[in-house]
C-alpha positions as CSV (number, residue, x, y, z in Angstrom):
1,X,86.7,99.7,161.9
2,X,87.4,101.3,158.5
3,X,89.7,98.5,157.7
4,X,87.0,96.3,158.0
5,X,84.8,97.6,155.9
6,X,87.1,97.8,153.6
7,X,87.8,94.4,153.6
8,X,84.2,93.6,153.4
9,X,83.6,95.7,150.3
10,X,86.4,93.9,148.7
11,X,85.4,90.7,149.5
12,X,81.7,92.0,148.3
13,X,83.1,93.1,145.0
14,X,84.9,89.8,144.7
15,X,82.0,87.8,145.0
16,X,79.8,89.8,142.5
17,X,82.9,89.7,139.7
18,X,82.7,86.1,140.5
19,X,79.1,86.0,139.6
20,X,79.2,87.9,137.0
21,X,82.0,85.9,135.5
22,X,80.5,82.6,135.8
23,X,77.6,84.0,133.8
24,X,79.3,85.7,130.8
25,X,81.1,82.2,130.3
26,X,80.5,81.9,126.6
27,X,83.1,81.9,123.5
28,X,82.9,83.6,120.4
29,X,86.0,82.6,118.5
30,X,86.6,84.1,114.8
31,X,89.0,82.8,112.1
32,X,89.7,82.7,108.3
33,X,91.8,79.4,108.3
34,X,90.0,76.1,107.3
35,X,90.4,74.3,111.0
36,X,89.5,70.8,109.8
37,X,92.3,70.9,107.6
38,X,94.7,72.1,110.3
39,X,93.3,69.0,112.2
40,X,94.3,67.0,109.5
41,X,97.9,68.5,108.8
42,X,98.0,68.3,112.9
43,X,98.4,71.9,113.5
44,X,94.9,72.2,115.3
45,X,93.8,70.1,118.2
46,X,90.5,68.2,117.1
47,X,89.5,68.1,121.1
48,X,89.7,72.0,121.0
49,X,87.8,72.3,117.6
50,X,84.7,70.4,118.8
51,X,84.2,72.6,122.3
52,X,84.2,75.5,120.2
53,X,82.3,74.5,117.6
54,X,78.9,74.7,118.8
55,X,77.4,77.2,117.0
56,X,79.1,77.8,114.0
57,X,78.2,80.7,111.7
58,X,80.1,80.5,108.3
59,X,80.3,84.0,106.7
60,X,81.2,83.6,102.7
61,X,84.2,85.9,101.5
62,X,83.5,89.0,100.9
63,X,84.1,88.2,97.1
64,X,81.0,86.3,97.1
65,X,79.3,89.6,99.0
66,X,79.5,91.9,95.6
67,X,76.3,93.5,96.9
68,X,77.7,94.4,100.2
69,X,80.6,96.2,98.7
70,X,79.2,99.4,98.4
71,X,77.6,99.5,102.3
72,X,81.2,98.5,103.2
73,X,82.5,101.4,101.0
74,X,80.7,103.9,102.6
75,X,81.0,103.1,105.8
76,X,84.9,102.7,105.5
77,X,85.5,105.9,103.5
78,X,82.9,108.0,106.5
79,X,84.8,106.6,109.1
80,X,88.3,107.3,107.5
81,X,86.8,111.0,106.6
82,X,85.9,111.8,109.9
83,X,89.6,110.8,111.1
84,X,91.4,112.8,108.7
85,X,89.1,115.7,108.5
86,X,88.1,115.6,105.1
87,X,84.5,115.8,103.6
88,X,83.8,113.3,100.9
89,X,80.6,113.7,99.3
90,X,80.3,111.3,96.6
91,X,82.3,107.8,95.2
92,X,83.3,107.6,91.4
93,X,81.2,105.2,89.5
94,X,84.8,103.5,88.1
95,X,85.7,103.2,91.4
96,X,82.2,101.4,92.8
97,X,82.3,98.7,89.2
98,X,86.3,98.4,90.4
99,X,85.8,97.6,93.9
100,X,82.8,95.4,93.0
101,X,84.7,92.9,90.0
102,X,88.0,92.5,92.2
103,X,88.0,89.4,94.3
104,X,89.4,90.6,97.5
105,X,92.1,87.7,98.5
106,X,92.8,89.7,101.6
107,X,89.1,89.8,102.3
108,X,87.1,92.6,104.2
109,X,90.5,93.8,105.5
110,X,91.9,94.3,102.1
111,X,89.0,96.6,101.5
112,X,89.8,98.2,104.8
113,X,93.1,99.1,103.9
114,X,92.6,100.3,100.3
115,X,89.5,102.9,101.8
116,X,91.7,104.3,104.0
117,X,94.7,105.0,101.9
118,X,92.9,106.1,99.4
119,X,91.2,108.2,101.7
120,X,94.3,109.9,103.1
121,X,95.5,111.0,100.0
122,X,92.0,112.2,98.4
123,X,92.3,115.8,97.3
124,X,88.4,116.6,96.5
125,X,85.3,115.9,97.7
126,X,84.7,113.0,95.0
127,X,85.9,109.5,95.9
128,X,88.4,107.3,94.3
129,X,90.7,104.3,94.2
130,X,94.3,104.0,92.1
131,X,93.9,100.3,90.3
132,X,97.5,99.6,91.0
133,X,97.0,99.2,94.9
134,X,95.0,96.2,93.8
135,X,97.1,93.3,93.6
136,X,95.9,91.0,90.5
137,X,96.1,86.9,91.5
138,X,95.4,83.5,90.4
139,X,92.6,82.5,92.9
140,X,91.7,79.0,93.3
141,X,89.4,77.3,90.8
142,X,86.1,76.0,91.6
143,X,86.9,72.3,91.4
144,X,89.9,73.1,93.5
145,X,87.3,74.6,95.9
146,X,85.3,71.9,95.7
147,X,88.2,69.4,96.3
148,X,89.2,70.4,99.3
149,X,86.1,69.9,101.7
150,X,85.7,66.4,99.7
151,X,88.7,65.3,100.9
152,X,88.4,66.6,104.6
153,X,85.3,64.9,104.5
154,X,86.7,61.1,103.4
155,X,89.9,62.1,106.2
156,X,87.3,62.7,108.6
157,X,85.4,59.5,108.1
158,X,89.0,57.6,107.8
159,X,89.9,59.0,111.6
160,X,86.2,57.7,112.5
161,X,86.7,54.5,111.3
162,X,89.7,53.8,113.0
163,X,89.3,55.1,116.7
164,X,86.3,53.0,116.1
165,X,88.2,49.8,115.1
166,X,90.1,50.6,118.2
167,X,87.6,50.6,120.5
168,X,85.3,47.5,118.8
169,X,82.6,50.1,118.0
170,X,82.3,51.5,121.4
171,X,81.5,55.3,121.2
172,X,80.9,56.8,124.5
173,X,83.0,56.1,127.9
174,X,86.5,56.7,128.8
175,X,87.8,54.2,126.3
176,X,85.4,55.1,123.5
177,X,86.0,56.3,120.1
178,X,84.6,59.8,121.6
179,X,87.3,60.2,124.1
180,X,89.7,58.9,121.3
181,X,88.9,61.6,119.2
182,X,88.7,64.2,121.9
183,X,84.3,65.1,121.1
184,X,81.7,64.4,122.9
185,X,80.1,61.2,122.5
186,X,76.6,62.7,120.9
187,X,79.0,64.7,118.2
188,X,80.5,61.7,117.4
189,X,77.2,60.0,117.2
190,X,76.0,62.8,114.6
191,X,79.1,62.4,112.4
192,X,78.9,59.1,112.1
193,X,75.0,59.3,111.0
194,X,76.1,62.0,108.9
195,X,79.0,60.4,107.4
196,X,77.2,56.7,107.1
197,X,79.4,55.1,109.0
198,X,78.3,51.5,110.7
199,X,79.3,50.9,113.6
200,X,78.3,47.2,114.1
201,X,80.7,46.4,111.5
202,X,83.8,47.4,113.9
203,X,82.2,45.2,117.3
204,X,82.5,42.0,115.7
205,X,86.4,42.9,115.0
């Protein structure tokens, strides 16, 4: 008898996981890498980029956040305080103007990093940062930023264009330029207003 009620509580806790699974079904995925461009240098898969690519949320880098700097400082050095025991009561204001003009290549991580070592070698209550822990390069110019989505842009219209010519200008169905590409037919659709791309031009081919 106790067997089987063990079973059925198993088998009752099986089907609730189950539920509960099938509604917490979402994806949040996170990155720093530009995946249209891995598309295009082939080291992303375009089918994979448009099923997760629903709701996308661009955050800018955090050099282009000077005003959240100091939040950030705080919270890092409180957190990093409390772990090593330490009280730290106030930040230099050399330290705040440093933190604010450097651009942060390694982005909200770099920050990270630099709080807590700095942290764990603080002697006094008054916070601050050695210069030398922050590395000094070239970042990429603003045409060169500029460049870049231009040119994913005219790549991404190209690969249009062609799964289109394929197809004679048929979108949606298993042979479409949608299924080609690996998106749903109404994202294709979109880009293609987006992008101005006729598609009568490719049936007559």
């Amino acid at each position: 008898m106790t067997t089987k009620l063990e079973t059925a509580d198993k088998q009752d806790f099986l089907e609730e996981m189950s539920e509960w699974i099938e509604a917490f079904d979402d994806v949040i995925a996170a990155t720093h890498r530009d995946l249209q461009a891995a598309i295009v240098a082939g080291d992303f898969r375009s089918d994979l980029f448009y099923r997760i690519n629903v709701f996308p949320i661009e955050i800018p880098p955090l050099r282009e956040r000077q005003e959240d700097i100091p939040m950030l400082v705080k919270y890092f050095i409180d957190r990093y305080a409390r772990k090593a025991g330490k009280q730290i009561r106030s930040v230099s204001n050399k330290t705040l103007e440093l933190l604010q003009s450097y651009p942060w290549p390694g982005n909200i991580r770099e920050l990270q990093n630099v709080i807590e070592r700095s942290v764990i070698v603080c002697d006094t209550e008054n916070f601050s940062v050695d210069e030398s822990w922050l590395s000094r390069g070239p970042l990429p110019t603003q045409s060169e930023n500029q460049a870049l989505p231009e040119k994913l842009t005219i790549e991404e219209k190209a690969m249009i264009e062609t799964a289109l010519a394929q197809t004679r200008g048929q979108v949606a169905g298993p042979y479409g330029a949608a299924a080609k590409l690996g998106m749903p037919a109404s994202t294709l659709e979109s880009k293609i207003k987006t992008l101005k791309v006729s598609k009568r031009r490719f049936k007559s081919l």
